[in-house]
GUBAVO-326544 format. One record per atom (N, C-alpha, C, O): residue number from 1; atom name; residue in three letters; x, y, z. Coordinates in steps of 0.1 Angstrom, whole numbers. Each point is the difference from the previous one (the first is absolute). Layout:
% GUBAVO-326544
- NUM / CA / ALA / X / Y / Z
...
***
This chain:
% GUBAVO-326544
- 1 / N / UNK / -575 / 183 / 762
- 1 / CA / UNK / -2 / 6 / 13
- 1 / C / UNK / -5 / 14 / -2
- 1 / O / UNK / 7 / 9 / -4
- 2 / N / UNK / -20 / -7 / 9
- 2 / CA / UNK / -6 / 13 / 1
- 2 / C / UNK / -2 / 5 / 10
- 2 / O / UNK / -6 / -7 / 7
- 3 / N / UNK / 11 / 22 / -1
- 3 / CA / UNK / -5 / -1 / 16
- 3 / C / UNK / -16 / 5 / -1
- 3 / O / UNK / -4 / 6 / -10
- 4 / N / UNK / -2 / -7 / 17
- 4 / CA / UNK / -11 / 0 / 6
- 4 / C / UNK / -3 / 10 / 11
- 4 / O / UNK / 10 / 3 / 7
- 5 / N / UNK / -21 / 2 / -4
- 5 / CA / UNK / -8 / 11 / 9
- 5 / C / UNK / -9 / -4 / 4
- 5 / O / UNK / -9 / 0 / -9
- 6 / N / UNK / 5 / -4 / 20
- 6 / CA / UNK / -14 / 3 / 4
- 6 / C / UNK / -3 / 5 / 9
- 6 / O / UNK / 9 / 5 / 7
- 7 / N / UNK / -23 / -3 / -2
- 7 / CA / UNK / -6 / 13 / 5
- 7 / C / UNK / -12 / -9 / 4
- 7 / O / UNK / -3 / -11 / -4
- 8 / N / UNK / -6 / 21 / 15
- 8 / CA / UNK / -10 / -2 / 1
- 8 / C / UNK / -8 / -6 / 13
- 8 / O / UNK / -11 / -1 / 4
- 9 / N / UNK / 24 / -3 / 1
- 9 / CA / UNK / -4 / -8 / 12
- 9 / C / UNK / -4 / 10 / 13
- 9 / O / UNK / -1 / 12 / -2
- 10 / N / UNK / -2 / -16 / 14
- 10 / CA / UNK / -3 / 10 / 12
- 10 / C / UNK / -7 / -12 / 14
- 10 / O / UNK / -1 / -12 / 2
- 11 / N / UNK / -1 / 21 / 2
- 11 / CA / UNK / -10 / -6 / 12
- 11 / C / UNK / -19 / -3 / -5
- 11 / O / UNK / -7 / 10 / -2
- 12 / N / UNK / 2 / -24 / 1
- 12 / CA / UNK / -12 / 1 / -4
- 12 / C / UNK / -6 / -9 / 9
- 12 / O / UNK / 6 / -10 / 2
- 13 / N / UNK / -19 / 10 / 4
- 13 / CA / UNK / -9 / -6 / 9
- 13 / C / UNK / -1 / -14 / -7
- 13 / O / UNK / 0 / 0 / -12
- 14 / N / UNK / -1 / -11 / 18
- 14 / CA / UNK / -8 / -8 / -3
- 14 / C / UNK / -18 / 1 / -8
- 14 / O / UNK / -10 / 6 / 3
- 15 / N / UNK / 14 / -17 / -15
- 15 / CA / UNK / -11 / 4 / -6
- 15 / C / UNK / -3 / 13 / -8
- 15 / O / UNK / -11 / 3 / -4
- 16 / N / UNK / 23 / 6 / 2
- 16 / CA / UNK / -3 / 13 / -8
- 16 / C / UNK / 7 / -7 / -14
- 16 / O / UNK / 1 / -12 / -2
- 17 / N / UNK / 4 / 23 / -6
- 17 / CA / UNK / 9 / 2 / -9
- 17 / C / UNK / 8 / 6 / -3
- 17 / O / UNK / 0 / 12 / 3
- 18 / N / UNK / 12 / -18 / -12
- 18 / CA / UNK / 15 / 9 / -7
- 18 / C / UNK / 2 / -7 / -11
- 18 / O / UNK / -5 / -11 / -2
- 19 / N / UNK / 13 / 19 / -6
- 19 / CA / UNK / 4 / -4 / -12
- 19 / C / UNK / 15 / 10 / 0
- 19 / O / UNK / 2 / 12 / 1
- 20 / N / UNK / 5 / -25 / -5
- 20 / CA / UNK / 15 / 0 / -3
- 20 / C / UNK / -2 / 2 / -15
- 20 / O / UNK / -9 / -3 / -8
- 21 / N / UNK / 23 / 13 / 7
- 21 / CA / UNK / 6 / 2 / -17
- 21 / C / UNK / 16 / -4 / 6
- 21 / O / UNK / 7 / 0 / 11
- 22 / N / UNK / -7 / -3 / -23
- 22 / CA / UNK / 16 / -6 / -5
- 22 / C / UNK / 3 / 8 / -14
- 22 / O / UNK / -10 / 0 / -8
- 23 / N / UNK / 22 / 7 / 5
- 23 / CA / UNK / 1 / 5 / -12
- 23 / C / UNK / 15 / 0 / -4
- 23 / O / UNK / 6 / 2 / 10
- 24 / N / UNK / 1 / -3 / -19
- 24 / CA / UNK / 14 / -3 / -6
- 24 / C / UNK / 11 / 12 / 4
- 24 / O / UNK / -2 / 11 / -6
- 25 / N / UNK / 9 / -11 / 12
- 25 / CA / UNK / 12 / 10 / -1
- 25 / C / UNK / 12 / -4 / -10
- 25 / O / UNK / 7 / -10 / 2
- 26 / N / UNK / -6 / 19 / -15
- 26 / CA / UNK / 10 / -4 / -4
- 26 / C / UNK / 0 / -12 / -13
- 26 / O / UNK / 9 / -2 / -9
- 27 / N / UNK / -22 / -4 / 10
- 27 / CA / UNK / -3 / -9 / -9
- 27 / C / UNK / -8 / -1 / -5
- 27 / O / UNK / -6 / 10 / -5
- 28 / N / UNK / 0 / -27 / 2
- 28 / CA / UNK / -18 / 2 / -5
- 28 / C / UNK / -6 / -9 / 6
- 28 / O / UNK / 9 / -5 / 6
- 29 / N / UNK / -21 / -2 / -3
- 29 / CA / UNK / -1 / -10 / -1
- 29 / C / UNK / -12 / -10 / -7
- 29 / O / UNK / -10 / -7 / 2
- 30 / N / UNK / 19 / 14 / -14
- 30 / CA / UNK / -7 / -5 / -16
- 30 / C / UNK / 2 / -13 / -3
- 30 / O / UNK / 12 / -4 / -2
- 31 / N / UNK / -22 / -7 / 2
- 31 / CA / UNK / 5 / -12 / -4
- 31 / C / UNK / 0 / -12 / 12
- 31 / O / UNK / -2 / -11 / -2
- 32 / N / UNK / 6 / 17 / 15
- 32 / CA / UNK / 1 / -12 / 10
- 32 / C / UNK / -13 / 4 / 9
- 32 / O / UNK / -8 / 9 / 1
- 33 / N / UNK / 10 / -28 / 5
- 33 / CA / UNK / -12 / 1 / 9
- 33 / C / UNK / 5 / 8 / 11
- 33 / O / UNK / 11 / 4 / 1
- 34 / N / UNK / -24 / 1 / 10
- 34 / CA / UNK / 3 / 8 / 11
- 34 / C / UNK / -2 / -2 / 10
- 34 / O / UNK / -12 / -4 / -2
- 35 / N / UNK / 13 / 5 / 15
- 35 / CA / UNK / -8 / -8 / 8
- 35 / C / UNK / 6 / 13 / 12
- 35 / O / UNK / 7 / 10 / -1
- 36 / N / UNK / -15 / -18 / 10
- 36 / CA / UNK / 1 / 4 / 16
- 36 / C / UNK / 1 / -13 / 11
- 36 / O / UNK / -5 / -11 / 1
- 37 / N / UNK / 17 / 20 / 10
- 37 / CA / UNK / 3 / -10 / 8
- 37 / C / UNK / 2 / 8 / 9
- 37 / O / UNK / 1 / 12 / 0
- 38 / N / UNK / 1 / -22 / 14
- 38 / CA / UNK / -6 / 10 / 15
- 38 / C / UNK / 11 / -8 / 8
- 38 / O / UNK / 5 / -11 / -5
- 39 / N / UNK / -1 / 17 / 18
- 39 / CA / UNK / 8 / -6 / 9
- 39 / C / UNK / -8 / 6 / 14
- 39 / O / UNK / -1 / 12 / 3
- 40 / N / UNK / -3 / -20 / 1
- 40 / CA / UNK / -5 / 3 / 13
- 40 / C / UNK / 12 / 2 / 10
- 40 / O / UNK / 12 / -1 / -3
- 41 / N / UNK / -17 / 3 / 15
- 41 / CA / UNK / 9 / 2 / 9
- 41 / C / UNK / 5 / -9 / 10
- 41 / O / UNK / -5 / -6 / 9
- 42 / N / UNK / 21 / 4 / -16
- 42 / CA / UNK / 4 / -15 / 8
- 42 / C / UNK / 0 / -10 / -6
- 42 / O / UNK / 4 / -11 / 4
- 43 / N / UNK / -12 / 13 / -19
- 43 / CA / UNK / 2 / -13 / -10
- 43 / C / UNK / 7 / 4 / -13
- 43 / O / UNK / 5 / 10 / -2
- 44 / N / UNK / -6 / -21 / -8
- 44 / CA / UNK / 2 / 0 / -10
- 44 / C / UNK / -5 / 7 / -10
- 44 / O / UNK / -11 / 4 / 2
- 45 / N / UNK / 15 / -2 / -14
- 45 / CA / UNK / -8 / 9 / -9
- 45 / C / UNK / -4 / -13 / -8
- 45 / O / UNK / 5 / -11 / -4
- 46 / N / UNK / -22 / 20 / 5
- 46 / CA / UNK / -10 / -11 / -11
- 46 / C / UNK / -9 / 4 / -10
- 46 / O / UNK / -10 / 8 / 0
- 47 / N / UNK / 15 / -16 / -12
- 47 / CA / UNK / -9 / 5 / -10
- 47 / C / UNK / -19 / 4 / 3
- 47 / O / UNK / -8 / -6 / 8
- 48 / N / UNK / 7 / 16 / -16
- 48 / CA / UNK / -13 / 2 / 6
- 48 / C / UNK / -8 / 1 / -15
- 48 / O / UNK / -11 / -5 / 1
- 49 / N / UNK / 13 / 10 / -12
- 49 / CA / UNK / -9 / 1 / -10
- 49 / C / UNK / 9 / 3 / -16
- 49 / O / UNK / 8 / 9 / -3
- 50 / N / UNK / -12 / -20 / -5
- 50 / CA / UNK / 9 / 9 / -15
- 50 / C / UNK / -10 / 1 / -8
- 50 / O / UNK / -12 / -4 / 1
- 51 / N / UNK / 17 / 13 / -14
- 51 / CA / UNK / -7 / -1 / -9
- 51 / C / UNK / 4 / 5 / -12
- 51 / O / UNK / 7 / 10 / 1
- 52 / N / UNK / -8 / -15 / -16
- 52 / CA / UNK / 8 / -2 / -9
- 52 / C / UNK / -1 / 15 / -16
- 52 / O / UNK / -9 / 9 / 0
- 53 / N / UNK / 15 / -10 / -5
- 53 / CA / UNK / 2 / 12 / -7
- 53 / C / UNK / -15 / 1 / -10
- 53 / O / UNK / -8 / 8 / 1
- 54 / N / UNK / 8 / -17 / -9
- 54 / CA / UNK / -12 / -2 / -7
- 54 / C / UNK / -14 / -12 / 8
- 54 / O / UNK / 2 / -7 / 10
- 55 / N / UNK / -10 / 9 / -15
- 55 / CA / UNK / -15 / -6 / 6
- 55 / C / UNK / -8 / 9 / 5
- 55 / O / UNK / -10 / 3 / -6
- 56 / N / UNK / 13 / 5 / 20
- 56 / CA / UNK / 15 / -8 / 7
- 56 / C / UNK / -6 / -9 / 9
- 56 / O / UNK / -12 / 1 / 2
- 57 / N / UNK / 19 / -11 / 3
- 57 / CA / UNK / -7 / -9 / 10
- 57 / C / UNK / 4 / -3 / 9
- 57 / O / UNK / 12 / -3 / -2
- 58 / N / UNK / -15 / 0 / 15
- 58 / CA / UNK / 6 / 5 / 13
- 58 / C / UNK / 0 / -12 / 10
- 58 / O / UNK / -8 / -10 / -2
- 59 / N / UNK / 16 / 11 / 11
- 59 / CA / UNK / 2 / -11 / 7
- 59 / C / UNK / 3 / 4 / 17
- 59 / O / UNK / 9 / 9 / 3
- 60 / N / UNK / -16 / -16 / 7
- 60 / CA / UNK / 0 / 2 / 12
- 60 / C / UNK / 2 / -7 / 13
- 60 / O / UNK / -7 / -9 / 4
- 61 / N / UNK / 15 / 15 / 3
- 61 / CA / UNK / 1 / -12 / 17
- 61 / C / UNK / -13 / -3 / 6
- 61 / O / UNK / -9 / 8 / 4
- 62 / N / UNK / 10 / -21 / -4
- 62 / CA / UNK / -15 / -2 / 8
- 62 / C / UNK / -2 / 8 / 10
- 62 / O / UNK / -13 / 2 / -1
- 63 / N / UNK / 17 / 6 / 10
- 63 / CA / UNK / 3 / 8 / 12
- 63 / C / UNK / -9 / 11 / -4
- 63 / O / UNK / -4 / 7 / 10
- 64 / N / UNK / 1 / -2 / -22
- 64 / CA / UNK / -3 / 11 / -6
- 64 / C / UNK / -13 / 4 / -10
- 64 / O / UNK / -7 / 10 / 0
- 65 / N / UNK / 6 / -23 / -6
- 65 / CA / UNK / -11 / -6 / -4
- 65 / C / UNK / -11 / 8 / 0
- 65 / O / UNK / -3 / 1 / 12
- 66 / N / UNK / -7 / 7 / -21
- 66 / CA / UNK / -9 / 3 / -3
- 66 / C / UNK / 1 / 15 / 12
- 66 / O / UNK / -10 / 7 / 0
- 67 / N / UNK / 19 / -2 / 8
- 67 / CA / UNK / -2 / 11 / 8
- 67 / C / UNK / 14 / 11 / -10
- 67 / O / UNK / -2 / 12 / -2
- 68 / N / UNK / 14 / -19 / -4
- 68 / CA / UNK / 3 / 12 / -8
- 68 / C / UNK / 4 / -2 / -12
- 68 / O / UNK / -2 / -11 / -4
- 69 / N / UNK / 8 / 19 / -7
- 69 / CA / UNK / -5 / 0 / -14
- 69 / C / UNK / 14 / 8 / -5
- 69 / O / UNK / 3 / 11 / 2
- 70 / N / UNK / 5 / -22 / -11
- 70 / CA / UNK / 12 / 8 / -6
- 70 / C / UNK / -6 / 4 / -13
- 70 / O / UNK / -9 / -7 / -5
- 71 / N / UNK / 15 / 19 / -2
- 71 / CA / UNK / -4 / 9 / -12
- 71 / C / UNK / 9 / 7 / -2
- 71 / O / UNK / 9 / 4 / 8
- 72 / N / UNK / -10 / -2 / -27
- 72 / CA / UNK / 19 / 7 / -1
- 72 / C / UNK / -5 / 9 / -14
- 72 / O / UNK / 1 / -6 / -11
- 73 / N / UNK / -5 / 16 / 11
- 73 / CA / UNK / 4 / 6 / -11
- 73 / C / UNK / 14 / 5 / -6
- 73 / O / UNK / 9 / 6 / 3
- 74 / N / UNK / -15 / -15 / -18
- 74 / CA / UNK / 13 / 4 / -9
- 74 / C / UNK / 6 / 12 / -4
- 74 / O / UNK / 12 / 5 / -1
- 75 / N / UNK / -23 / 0 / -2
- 75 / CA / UNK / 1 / 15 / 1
- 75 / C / UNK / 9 / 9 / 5
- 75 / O / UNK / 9 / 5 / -6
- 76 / N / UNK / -15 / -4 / 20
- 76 / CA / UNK / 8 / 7 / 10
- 76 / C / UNK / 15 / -8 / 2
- 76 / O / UNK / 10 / 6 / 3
- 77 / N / UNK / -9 / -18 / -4
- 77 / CA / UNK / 15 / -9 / 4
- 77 / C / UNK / -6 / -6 / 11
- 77 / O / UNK / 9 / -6 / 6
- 78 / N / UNK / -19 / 5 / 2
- 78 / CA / UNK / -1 / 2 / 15
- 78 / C / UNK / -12 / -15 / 2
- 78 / O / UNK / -9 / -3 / -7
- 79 / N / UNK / 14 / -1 / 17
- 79 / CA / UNK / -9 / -12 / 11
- 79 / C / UNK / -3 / 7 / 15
- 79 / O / UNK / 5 / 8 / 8
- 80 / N / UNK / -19 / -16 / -10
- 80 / CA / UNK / -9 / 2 / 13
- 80 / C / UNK / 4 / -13 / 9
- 80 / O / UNK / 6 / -10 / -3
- 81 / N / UNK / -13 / 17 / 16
- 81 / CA / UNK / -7 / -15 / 10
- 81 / C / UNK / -9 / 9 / 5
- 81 / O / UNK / 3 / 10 / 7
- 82 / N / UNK / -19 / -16 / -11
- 82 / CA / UNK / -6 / 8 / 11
- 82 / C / UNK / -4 / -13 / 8
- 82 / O / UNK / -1 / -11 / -5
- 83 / N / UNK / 1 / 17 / 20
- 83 / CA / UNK / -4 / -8 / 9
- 83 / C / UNK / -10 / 3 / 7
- 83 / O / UNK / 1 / 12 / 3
- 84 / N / UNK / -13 / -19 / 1
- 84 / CA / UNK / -11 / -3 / -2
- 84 / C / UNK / -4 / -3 / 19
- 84 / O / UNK / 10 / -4 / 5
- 85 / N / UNK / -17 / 4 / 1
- 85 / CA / UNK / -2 / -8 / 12
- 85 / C / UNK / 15 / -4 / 6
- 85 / O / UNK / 1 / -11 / 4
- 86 / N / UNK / 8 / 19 / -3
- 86 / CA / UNK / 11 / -4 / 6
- 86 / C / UNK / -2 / -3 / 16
- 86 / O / UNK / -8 / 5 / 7
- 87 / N / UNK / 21 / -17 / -3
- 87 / CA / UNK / -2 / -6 / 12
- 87 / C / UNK / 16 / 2 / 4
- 87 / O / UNK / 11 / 1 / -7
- 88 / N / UNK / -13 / -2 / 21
- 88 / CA / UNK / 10 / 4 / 6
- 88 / C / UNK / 14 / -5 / 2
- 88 / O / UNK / 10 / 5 / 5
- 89 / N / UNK / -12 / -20 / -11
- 89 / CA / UNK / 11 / -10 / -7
- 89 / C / UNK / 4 / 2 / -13
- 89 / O / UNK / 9 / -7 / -5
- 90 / N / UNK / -18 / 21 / -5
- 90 / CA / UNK / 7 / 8 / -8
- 90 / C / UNK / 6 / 8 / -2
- 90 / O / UNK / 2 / 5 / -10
- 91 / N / UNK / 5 / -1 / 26
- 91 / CA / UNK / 13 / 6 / 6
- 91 / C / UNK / 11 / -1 / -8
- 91 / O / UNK / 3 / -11 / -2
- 92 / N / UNK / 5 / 19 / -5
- 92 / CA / UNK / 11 / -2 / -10
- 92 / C / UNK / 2 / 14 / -5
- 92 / O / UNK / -6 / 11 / -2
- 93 / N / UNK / 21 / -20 / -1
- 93 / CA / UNK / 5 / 9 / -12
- 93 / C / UNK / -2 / -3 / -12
- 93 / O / UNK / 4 / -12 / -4
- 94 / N / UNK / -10 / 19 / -5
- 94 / CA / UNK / -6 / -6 / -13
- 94 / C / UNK / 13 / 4 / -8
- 94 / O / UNK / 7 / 10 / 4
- 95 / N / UNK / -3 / -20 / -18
- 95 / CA / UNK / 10 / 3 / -8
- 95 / C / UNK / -6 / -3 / -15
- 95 / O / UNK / -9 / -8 / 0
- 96 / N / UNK / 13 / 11 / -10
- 96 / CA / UNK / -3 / 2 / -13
- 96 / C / UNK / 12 / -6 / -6
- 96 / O / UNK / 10 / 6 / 1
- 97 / N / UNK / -10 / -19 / -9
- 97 / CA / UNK / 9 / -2 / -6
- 97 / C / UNK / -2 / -7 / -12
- 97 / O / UNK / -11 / -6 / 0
- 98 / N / UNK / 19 / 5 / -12
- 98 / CA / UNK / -4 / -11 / -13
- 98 / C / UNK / -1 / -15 / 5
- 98 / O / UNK / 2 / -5 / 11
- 99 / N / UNK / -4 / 0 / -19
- 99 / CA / UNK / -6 / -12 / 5
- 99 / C / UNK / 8 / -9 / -11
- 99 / O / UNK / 4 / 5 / -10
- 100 / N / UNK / -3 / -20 / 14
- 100 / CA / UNK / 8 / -6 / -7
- 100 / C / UNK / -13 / -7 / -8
- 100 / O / UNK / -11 / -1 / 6
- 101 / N / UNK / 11 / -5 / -21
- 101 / CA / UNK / -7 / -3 / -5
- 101 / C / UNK / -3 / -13 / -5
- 101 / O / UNK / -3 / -3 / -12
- 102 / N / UNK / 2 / -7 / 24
- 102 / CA / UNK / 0 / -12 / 5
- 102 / C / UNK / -18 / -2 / 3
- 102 / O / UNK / -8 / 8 / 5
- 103 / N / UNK / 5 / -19 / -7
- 103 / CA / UNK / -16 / -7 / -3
- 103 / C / UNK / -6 / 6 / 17
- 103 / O / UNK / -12 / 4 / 1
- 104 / N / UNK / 22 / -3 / 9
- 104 / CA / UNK / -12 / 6 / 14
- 104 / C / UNK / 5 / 16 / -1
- 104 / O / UNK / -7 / 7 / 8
- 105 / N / UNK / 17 / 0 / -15
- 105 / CA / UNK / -6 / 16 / 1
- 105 / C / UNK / 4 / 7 / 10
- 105 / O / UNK / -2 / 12 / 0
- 106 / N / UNK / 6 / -17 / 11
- 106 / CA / UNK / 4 / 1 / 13
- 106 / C / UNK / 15 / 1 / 6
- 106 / O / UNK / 3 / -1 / 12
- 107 / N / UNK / 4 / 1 / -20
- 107 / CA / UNK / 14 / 5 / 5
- 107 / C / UNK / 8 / 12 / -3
- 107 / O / UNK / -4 / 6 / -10
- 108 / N / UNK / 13 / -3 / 16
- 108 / CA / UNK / 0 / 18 / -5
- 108 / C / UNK / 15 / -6 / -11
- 108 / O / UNK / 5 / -11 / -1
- 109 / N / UNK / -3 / 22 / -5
- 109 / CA / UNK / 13 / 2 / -16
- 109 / C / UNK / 7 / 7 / 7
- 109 / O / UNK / 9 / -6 / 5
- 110 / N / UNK / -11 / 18 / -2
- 110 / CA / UNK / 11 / 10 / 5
- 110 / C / UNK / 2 / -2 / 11
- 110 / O / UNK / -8 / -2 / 9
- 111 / N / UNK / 26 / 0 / -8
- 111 / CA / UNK / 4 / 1 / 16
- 111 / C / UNK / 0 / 13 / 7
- 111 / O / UNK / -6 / 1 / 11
- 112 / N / UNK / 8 / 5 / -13
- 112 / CA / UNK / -5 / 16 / 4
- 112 / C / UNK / -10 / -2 / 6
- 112 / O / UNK / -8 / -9 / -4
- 113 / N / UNK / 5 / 15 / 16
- 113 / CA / UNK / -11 / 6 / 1
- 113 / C / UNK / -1 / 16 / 4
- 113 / O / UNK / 9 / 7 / 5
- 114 / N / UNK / -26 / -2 / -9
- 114 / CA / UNK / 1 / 13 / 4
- 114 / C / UNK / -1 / 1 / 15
- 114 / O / UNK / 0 / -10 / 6
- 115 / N / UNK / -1 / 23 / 1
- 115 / CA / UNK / -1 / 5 / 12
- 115 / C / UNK / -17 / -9 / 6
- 115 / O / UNK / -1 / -4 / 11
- 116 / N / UNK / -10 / 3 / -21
- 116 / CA / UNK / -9 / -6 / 9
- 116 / C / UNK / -11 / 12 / 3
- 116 / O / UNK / 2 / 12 / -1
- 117 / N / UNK / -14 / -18 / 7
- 117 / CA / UNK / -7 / 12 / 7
- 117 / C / UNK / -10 / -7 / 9
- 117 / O / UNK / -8 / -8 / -4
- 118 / N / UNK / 10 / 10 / 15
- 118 / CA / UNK / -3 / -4 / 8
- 118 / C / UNK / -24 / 0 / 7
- 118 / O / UNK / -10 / 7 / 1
- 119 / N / UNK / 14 / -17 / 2
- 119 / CA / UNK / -17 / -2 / 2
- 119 / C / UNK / -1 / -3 / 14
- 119 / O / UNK / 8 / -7 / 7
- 120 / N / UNK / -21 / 13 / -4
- 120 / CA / UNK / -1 / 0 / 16
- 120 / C / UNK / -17 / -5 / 6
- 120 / O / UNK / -9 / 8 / 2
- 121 / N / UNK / 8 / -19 / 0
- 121 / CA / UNK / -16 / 0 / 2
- 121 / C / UNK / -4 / -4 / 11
- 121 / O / UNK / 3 / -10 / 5
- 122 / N / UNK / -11 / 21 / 1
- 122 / CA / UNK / 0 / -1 / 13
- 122 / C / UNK / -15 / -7 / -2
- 122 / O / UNK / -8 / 1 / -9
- 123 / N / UNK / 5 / -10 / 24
- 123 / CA / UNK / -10 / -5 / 0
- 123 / C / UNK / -18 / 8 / 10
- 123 / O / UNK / -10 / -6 / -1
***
């Protein structure tokens, strides 16, 4: 269990752009996959994008599809989401978490979660 930070989120128009960072407090996250996941308002939290330590190679909610782009430098310790043409059903709290390393890539490892950063897309 690593806690996690991210940042980045705000109020953005329809059709503009943001990009989310996620970065380690306390830990690393050397070695596991990473992903991003969102909880809209009034639902469930859903996986939204992972992607893996080496390749790296990435995996995405249909929902998301060709408008945003997870990225993680090793370097820094740190994962992106930039998001691309956002739509106003991309309303959420975005969350950064490891990923379990299972054939779809899409489930989170850590029960923890961090604080989140919130996204706002007005139409």
């Amino acid at each position: 269990q690593v806690r996690v930070v991210e940042s980045g989120g705000g109020l953005v128009q329809a059709g503009g752009s943001l990009k989310l960072s996620c970065a380690p407090s306390g830990g690393t996250f050397s070695g596991y996959v990473m992903g991003w996941f969102r909880q809209p308002p009034g639902k469930e939290r859903e996986f939204v994008a992972s992607v893996t330590w080496r390749g790296p190679f990435t995996r995405y909610a249909e929902s998301v599809k060709g408008r945003f782009t997870i990225s993680r430098d090793n370097a820094k310790d740190s994962v992106y989401l930039q998001i691309n043409s956002p739509k106003p059903e991309d309303t959420a709290v975005y969350y950064c978490n490891a990923v379990q390393n299972t054939a779809t890539y899409s489930r989170p490892l850590w029960t923890s979660w961090g604080q989140g950063t919130q996204v706002t897309v007005s139409s």
